[in-house]
PDB file with SEQRES, HELIX, SHEET and CRYST1 records, atoms N, CA, C and O in Angstrom:
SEQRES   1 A   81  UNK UNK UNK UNK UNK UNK UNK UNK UNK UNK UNK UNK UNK          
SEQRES   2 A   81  UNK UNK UNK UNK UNK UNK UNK UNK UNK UNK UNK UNK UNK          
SEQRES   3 A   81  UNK UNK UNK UNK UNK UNK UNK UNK UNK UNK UNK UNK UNK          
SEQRES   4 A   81  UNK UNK UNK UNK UNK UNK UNK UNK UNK UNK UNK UNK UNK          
SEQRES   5 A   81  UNK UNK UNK UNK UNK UNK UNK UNK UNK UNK UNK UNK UNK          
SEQRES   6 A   81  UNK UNK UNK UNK UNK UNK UNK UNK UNK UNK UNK UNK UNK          
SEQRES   7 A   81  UNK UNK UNK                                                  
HELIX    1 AA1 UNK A   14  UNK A   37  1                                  24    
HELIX    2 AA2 UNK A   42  UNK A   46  1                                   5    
HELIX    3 AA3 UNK A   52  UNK A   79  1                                  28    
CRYST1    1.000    1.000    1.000  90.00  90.00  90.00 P 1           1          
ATOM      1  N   UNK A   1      16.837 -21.215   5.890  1.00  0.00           N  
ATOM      2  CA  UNK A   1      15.959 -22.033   6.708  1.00  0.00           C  
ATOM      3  C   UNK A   1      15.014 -22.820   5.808  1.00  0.00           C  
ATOM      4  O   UNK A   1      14.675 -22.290   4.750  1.00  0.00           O  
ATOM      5  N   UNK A   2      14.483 -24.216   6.167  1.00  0.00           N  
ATOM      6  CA  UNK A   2      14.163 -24.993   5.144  1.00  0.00           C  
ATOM      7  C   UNK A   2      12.648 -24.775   5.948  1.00  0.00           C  
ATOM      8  O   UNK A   2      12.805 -24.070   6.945  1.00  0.00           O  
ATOM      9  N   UNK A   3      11.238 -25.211   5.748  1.00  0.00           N  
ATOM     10  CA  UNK A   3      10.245 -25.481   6.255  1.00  0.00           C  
ATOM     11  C   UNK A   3       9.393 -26.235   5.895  1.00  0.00           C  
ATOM     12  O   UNK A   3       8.896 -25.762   4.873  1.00  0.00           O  
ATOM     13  N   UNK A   4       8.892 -27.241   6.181  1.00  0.00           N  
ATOM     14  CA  UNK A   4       8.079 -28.118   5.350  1.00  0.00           C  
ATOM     15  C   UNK A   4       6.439 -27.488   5.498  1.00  0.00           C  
ATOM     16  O   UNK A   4       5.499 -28.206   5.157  1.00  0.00           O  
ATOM     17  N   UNK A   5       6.260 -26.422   5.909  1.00  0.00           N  
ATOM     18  CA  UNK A   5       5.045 -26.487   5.695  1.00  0.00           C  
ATOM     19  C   UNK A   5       4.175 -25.028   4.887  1.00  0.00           C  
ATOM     20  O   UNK A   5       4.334 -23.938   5.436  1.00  0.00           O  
ATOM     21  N   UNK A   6       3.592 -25.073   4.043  1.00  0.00           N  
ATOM     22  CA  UNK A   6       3.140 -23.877   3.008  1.00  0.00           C  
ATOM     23  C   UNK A   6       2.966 -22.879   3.640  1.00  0.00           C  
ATOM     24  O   UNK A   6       2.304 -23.164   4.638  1.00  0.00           O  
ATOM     25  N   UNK A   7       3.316 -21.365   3.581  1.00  0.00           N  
ATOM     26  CA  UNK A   7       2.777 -20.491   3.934  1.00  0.00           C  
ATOM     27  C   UNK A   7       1.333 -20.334   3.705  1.00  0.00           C  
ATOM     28  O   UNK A   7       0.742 -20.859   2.762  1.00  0.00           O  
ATOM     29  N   UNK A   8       1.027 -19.919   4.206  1.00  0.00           N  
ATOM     30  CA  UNK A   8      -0.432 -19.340   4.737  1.00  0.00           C  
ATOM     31  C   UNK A   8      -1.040 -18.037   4.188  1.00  0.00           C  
ATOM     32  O   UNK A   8      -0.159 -17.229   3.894  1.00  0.00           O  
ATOM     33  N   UNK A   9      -2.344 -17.584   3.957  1.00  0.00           N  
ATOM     34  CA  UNK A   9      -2.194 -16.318   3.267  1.00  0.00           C  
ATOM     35  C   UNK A   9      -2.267 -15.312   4.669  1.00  0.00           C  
ATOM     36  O   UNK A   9      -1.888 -15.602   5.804  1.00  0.00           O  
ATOM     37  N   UNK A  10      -2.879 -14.051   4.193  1.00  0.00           N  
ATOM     38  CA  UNK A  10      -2.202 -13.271   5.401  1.00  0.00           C  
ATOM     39  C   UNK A  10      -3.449 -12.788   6.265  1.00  0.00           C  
ATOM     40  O   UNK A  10      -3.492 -12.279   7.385  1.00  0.00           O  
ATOM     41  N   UNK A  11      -4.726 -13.219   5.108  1.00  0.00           N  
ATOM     42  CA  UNK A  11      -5.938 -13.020   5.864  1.00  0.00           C  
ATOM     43  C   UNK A  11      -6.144 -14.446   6.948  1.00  0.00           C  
ATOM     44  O   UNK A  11      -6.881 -14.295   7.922  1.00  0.00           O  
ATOM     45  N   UNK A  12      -5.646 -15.443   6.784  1.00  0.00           N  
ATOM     46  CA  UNK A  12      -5.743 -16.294   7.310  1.00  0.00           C  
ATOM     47  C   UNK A  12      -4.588 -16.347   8.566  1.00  0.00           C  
ATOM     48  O   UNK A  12      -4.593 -17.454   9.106  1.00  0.00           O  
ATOM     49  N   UNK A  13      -3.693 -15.486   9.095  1.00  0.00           N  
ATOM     50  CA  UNK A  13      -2.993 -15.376  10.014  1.00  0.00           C  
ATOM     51  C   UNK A  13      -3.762 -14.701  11.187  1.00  0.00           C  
ATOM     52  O   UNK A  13      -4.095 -13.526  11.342  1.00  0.00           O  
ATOM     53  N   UNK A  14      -3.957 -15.890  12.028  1.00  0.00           N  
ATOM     54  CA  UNK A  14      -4.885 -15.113  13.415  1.00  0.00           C  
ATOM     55  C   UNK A  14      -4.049 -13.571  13.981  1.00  0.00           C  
ATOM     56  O   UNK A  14      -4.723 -12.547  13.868  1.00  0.00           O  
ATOM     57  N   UNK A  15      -2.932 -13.464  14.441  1.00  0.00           N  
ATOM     58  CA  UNK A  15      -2.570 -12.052  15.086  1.00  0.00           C  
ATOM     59  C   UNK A  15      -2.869 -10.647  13.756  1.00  0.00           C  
ATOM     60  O   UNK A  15      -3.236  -9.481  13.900  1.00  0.00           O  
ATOM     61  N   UNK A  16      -2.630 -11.178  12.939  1.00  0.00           N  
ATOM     62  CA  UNK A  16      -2.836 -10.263  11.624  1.00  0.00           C  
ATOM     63  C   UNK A  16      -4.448  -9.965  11.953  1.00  0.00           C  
ATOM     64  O   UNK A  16      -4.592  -8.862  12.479  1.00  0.00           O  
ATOM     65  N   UNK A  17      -5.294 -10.470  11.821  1.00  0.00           N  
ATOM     66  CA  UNK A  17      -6.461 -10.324  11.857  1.00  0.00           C  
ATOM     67  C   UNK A  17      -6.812  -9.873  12.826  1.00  0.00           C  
ATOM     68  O   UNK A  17      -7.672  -9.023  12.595  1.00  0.00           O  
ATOM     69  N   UNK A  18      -6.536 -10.020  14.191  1.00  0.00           N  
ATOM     70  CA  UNK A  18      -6.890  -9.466  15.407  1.00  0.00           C  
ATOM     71  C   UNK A  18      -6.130  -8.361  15.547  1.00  0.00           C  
ATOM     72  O   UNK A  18      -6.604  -7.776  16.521  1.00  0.00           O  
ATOM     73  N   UNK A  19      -5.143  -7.696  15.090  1.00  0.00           N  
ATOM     74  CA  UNK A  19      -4.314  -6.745  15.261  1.00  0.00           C  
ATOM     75  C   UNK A  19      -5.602  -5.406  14.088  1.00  0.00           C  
ATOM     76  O   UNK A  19      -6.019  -4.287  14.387  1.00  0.00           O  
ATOM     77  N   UNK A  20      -5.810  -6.185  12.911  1.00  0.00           N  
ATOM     78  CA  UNK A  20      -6.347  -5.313  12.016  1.00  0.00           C  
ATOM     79  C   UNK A  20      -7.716  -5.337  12.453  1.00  0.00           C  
ATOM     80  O   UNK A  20      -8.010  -4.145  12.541  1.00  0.00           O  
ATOM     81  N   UNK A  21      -8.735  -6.032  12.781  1.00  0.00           N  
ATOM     82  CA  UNK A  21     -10.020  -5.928  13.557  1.00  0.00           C  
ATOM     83  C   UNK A  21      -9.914  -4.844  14.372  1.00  0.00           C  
ATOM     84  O   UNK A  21     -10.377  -3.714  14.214  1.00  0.00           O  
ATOM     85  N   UNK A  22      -9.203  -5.333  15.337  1.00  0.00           N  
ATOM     86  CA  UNK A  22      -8.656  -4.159  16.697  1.00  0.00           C  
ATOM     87  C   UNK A  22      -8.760  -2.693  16.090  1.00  0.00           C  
ATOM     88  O   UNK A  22      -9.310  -1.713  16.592  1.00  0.00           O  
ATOM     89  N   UNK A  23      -8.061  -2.803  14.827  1.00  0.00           N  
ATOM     90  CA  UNK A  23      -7.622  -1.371  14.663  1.00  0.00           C  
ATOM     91  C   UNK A  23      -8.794  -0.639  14.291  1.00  0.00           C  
ATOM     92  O   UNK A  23      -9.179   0.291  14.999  1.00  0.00           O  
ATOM     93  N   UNK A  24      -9.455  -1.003  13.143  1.00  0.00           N  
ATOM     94  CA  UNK A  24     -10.813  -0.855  12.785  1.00  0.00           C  
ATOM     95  C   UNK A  24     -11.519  -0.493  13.546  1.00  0.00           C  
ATOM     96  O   UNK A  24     -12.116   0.567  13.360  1.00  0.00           O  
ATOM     97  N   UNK A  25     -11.690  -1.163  14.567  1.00  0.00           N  
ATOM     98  CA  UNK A  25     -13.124  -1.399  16.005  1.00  0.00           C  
ATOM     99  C   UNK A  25     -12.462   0.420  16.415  1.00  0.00           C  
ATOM    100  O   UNK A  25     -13.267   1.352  16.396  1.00  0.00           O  
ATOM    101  N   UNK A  26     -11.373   0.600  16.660  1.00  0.00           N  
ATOM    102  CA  UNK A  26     -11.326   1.487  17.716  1.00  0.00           C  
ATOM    103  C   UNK A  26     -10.962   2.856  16.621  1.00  0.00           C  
ATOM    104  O   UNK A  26     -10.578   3.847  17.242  1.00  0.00           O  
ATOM    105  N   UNK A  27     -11.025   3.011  15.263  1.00  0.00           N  
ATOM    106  CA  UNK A  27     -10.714   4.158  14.458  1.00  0.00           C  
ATOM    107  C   UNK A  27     -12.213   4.272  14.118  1.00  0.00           C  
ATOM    108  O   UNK A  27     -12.535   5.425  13.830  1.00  0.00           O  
ATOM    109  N   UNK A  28     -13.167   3.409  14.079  1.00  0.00           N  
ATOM    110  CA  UNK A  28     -14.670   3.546  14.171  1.00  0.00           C  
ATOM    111  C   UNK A  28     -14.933   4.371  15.431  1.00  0.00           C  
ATOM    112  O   UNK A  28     -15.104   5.590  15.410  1.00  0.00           O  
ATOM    113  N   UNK A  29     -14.947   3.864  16.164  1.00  0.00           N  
ATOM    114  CA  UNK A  29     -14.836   4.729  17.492  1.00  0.00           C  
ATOM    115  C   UNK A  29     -14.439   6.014  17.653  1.00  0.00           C  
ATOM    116  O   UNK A  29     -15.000   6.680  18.524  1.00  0.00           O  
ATOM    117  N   UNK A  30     -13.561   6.511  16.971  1.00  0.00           N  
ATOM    118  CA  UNK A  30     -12.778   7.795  17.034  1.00  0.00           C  
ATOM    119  C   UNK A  30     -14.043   8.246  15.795  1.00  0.00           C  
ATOM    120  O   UNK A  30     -14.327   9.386  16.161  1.00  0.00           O  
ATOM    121  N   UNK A  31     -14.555   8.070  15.071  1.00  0.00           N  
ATOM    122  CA  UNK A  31     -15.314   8.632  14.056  1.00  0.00           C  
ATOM    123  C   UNK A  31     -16.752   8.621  14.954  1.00  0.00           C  
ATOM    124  O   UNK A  31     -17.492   9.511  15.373  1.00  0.00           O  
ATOM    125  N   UNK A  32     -16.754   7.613  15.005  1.00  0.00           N  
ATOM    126  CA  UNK A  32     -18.333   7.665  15.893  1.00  0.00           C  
ATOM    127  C   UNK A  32     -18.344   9.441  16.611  1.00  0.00           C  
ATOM    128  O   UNK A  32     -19.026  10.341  16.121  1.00  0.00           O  
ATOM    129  N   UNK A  33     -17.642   9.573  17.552  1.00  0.00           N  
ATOM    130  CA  UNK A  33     -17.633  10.995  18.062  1.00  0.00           C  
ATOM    131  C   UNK A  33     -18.282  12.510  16.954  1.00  0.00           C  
ATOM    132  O   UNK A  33     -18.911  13.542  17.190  1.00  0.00           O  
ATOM    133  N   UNK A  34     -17.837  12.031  16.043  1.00  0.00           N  
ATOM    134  CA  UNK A  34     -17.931  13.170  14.861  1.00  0.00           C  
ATOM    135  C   UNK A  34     -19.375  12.884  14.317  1.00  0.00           C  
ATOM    136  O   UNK A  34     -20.269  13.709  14.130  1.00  0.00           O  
ATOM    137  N   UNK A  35     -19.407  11.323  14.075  1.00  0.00           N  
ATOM    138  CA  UNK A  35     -20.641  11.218  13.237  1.00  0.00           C  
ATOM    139  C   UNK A  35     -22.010  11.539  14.495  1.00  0.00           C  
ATOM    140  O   UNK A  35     -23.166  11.557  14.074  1.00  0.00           O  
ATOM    141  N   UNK A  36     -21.758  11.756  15.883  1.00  0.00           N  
ATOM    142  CA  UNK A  36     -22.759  11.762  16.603  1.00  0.00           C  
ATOM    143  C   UNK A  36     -23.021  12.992  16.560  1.00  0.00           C  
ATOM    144  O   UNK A  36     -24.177  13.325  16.823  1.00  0.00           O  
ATOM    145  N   UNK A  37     -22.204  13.838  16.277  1.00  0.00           N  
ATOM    146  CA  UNK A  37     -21.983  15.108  16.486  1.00  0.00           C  
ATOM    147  C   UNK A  37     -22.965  15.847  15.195  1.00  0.00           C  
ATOM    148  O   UNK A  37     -23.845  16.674  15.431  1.00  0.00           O  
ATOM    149  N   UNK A  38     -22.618  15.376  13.870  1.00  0.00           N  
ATOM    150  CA  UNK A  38     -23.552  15.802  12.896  1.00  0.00           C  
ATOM    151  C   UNK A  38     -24.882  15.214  12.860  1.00  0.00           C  
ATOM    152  O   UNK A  38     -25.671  15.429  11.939  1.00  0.00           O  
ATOM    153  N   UNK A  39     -25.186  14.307  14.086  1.00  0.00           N  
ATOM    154  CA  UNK A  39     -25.987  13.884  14.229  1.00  0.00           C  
ATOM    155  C   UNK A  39     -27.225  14.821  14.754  1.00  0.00           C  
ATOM    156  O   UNK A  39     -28.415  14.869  14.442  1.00  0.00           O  
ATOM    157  N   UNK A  40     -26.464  15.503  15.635  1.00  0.00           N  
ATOM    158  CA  UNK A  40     -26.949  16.591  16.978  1.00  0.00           C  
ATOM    159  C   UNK A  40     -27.197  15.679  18.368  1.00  0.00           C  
ATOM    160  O   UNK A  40     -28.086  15.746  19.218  1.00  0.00           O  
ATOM    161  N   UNK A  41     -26.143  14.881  18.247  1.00  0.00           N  
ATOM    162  CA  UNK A  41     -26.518  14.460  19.574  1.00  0.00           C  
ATOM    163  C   UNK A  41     -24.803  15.029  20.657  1.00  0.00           C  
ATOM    164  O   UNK A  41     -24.186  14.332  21.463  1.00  0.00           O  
ATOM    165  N   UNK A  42     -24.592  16.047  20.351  1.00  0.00           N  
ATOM    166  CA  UNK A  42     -23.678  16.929  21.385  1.00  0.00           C  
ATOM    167  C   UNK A  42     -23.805  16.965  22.570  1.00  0.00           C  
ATOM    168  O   UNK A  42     -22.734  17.189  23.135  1.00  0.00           O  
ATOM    169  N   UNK A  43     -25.041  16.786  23.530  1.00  0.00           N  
ATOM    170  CA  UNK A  43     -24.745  16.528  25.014  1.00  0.00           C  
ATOM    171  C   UNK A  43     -23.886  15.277  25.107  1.00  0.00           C  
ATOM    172  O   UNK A  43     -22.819  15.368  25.715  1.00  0.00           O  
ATOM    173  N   UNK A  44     -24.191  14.287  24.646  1.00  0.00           N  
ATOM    174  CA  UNK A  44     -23.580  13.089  25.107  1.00  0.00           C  
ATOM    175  C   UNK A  44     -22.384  13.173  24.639  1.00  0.00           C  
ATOM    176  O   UNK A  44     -21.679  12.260  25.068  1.00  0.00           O  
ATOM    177  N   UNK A  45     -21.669  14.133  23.695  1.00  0.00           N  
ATOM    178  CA  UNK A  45     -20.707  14.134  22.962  1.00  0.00           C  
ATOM    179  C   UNK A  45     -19.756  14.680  24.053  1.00  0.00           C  
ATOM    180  O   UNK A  45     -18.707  14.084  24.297  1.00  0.00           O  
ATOM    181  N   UNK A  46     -20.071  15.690  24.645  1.00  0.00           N  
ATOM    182  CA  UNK A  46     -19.253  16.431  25.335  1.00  0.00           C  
ATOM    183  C   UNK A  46     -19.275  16.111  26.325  1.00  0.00           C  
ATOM    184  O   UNK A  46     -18.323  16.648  26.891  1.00  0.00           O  
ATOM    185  N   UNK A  47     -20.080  15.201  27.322  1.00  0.00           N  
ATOM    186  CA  UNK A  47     -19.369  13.843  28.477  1.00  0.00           C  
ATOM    187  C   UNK A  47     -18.427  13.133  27.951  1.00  0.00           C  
ATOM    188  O   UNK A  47     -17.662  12.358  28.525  1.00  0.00           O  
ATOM    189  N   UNK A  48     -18.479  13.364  27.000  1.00  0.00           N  
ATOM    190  CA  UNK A  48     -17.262  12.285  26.194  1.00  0.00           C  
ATOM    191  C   UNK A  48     -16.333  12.550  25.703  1.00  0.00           C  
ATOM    192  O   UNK A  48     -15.731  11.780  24.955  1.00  0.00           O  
ATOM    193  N   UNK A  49     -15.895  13.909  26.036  1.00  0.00           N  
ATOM    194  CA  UNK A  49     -14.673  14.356  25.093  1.00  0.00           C  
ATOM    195  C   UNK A  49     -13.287  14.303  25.648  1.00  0.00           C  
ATOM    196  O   UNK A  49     -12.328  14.916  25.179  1.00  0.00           O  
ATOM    197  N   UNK A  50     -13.270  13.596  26.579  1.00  0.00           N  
ATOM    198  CA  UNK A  50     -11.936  13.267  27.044  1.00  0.00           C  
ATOM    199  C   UNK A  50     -11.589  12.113  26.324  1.00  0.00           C  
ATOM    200  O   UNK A  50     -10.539  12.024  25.687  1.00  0.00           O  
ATOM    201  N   UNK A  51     -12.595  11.058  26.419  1.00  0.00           N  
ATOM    202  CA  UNK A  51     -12.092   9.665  25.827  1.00  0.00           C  
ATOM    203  C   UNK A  51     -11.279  10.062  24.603  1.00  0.00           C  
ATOM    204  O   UNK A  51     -10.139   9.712  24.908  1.00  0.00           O  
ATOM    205  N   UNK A  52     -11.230  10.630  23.320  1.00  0.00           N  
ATOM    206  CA  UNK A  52     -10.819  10.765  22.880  1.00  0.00           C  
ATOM    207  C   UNK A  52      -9.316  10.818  22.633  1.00  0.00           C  
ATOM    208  O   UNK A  52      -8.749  10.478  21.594  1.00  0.00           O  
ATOM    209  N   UNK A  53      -8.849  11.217  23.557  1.00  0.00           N  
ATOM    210  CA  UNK A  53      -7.246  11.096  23.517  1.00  0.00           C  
ATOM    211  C   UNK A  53      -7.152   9.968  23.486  1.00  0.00           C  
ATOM    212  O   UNK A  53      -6.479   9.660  22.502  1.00  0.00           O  
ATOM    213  N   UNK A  54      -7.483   9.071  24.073  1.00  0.00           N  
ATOM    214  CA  UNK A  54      -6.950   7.696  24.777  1.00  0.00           C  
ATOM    215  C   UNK A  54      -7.412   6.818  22.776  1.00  0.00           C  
ATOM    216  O   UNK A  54      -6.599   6.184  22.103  1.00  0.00           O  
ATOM    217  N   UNK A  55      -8.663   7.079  22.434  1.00  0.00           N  
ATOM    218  CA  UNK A  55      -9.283   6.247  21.132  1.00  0.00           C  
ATOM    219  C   UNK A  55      -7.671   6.575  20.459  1.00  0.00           C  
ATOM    220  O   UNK A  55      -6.869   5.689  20.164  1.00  0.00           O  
ATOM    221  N   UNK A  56      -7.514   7.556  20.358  1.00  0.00           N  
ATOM    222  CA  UNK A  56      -6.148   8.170  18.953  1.00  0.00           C  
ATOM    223  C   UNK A  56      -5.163   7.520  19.660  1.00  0.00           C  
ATOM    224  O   UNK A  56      -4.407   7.171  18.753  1.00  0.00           O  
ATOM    225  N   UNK A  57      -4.706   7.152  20.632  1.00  0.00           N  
ATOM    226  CA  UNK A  57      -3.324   7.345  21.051  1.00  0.00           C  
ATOM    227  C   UNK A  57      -3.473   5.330  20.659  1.00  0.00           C  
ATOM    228  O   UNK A  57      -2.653   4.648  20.046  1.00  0.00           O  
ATOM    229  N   UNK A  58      -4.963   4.824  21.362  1.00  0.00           N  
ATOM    230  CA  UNK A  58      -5.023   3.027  20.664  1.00  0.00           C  
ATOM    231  C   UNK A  58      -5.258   3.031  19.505  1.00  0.00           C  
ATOM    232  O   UNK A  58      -4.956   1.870  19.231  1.00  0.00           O  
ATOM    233  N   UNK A  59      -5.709   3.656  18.218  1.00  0.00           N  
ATOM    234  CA  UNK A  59      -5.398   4.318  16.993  1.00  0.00           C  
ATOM    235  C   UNK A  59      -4.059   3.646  16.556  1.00  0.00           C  
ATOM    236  O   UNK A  59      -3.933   2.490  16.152  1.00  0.00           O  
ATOM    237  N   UNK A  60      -3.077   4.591  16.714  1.00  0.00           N  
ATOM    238  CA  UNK A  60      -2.123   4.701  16.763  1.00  0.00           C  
ATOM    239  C   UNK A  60      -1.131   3.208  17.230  1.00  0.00           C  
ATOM    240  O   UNK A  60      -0.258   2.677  16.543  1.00  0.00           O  
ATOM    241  N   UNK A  61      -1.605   2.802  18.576  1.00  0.00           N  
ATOM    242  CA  UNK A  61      -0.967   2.332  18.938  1.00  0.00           C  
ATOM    243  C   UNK A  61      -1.194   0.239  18.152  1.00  0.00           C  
ATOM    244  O   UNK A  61      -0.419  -0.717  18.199  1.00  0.00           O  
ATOM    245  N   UNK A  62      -2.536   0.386  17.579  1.00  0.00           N  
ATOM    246  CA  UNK A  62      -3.115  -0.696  16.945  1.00  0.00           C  
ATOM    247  C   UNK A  62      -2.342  -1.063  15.834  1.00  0.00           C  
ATOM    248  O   UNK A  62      -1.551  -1.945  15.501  1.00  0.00           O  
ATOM    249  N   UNK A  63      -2.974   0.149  15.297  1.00  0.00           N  
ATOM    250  CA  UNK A  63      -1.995   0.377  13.709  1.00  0.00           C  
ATOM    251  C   UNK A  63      -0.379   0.040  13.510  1.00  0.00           C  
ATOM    252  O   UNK A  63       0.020  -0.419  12.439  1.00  0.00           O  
ATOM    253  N   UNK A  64       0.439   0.279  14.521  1.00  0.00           N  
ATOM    254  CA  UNK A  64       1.566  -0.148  14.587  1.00  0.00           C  
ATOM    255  C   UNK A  64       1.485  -1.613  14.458  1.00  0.00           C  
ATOM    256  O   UNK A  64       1.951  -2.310  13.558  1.00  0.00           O  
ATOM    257  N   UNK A  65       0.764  -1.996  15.585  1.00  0.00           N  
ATOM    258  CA  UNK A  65       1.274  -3.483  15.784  1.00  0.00           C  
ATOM    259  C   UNK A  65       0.264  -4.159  14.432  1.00  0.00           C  
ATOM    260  O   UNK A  65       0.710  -5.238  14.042  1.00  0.00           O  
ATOM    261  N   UNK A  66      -0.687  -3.799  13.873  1.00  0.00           N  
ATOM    262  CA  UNK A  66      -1.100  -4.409  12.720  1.00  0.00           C  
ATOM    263  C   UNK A  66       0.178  -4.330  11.552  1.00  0.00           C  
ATOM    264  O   UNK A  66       0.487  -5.380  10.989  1.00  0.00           O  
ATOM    265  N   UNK A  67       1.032  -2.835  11.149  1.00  0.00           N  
ATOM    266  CA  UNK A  67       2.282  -3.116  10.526  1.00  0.00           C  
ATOM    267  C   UNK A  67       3.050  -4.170  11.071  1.00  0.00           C  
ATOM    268  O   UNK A  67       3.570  -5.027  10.357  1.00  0.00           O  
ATOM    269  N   UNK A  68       3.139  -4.147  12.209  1.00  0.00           N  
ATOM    270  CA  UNK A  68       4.127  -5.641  12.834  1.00  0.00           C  
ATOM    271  C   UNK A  68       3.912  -6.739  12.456  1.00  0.00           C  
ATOM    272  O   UNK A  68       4.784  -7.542  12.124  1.00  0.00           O  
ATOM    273  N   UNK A  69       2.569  -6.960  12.450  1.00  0.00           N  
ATOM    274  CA  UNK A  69       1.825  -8.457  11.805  1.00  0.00           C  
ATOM    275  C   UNK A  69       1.872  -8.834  11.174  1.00  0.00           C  
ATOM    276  O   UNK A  69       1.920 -10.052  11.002  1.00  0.00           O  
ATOM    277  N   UNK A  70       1.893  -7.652  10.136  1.00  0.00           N  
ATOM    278  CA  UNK A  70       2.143  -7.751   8.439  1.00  0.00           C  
ATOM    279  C   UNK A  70       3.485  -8.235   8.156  1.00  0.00           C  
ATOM    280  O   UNK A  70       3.756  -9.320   7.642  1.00  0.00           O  
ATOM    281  N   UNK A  71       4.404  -7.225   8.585  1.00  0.00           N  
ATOM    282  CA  UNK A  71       5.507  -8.018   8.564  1.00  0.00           C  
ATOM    283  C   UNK A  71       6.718  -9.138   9.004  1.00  0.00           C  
ATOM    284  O   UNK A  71       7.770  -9.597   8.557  1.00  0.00           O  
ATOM    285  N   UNK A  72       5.607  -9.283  10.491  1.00  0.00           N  
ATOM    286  CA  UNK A  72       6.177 -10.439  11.030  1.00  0.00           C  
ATOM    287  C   UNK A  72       5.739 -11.899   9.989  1.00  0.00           C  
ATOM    288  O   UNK A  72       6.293 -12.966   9.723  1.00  0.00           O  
ATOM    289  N   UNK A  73       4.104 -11.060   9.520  1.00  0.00           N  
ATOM    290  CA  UNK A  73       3.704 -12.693   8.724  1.00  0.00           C  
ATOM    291  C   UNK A  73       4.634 -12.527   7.322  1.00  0.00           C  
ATOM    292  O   UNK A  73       5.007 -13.674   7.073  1.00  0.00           O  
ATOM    293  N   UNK A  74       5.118 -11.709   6.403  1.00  0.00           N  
ATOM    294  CA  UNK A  74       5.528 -11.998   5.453  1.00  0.00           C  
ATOM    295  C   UNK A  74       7.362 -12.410   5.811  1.00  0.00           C  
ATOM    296  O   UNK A  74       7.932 -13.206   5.065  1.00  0.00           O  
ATOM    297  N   UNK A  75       8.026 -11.844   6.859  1.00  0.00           N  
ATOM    298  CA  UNK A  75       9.235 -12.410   7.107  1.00  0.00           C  
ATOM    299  C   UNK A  75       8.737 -14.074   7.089  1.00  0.00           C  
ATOM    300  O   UNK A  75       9.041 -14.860   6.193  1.00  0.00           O  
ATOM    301  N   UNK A  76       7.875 -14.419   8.333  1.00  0.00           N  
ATOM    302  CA  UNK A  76       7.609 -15.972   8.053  1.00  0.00           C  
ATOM    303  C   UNK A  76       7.413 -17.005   6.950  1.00  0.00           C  
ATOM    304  O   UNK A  76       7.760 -18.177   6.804  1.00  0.00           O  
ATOM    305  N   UNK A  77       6.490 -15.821   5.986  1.00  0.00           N  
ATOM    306  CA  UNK A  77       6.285 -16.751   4.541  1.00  0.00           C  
ATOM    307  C   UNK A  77       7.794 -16.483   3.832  1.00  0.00           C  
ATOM    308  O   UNK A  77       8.025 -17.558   3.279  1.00  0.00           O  
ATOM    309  N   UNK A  78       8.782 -15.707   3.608  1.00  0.00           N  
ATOM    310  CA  UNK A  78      10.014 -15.627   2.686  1.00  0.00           C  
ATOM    311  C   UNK A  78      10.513 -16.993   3.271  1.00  0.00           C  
ATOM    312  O   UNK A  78      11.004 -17.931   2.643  1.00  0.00           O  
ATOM    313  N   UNK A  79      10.277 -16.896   4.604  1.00  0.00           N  
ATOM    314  CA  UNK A  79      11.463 -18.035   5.320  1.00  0.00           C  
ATOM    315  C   UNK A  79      11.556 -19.133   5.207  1.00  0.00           C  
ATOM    316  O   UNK A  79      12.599 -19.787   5.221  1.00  0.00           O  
ATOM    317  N   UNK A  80       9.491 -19.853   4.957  1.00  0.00           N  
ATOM    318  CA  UNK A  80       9.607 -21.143   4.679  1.00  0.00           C  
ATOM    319  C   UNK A  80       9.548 -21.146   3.273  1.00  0.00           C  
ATOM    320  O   UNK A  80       8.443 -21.646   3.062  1.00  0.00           O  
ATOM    321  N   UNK A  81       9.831 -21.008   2.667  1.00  0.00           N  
ATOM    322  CA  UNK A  81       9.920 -20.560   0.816  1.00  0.00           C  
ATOM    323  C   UNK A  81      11.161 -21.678   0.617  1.00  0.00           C  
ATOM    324  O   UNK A  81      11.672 -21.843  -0.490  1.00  0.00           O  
TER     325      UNK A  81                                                      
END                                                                             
């Protein structure tokens, strides 16, 4: 495949960036719980301890699609090469 136009770097690929933001925002989140906790703020912790499944499982589910990004953007840059 021929492409006339330069690849791009990979910080500069919008889904890359929003995929890896995303992931960040919500693995902060999953820590927040812990860091409130050595905090001593445990009442509010333990209204909250369900959310937790759901933070790991978008964790998880972020992180994937940030690998996707990654390699959807570098298949794109080999291609227009």
């Amino acid at each position: 495949m021929t492409g006339t136009s330069p690849s791009k770097p990979l910080l500069k690929d919008r889904f890359f960036t929003t995929s890896l933001t995303s992931t960040i925002v919500v693995f902060a989140l999953c820590l927040a719980k812990h860091i409130l906790v050595i905090v001593g703020v445990s009442g509010a912790i333990a209204a909250a301890d369900s959310i937790e499944h759901g933070l790991v499982f978008a964790v998880l589910a972020l992180t994937a699609l940030t690998v996707y990004a990654y390699f959807r953007h570098r298949k794109r840059a080999t291609d227009t090469d």
